[in-house]
N, C-alpha and C positions, 0 to 999 in steps of 0.2 A: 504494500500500500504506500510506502514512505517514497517507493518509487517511481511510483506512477505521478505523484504528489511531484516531485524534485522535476521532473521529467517535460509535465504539463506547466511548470513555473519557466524552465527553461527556454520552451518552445513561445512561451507567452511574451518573454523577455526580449526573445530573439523578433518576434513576429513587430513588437512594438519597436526595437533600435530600427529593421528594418522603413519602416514607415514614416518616422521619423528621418532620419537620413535621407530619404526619399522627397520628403517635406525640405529639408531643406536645401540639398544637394540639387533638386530641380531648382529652388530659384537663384542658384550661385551660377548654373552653367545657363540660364535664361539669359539673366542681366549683361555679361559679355558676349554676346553671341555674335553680335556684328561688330565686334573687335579682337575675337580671338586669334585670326588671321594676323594682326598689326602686332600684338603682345610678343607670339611664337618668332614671328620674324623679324623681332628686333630681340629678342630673347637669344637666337639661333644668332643672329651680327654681334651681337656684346660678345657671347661665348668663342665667335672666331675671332674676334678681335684681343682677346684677353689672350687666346692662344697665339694665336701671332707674337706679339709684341710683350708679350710675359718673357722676365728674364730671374723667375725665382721660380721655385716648384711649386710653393703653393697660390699662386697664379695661375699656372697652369691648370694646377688640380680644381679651383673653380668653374674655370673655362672648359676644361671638363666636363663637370658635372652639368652647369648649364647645357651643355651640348649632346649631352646624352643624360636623360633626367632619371 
């Protein structure tokens, strides 16, 4: 019984983050939508540029990770 109990809590849990998340994550990717294009590819120009002209490693290792998220 304890486990059907734990079980049914869990899926409750999960069922409500999911919804939530859902609630909010749709209006974060709404809001940018006709500028998502502009972001990435100046996102993508910083990350080559930081690589270029980086003369210490962790410069590079930024430009990195901007480059490959």
């Amino acid at each position: 019984m304890i486990n059907l109990i734990s079980i049914k809590e869990v899926l409750w849990t999960l069922s409500l983050g999911a919804m939530l998340s859902g609630l909010l994550f749709g209006r974060l990717f709404t809001w940018p939508q006709d500028r998502i294009l502009v972001v990435v590819f100046t996102s993508l120009a910083s990350a080559m540029v930081l690589i270029a002209v980086a003369n210490v490693i962790w410069l590079t290792i930024i430009g990195v990770h901007l480059f490959f998220p």
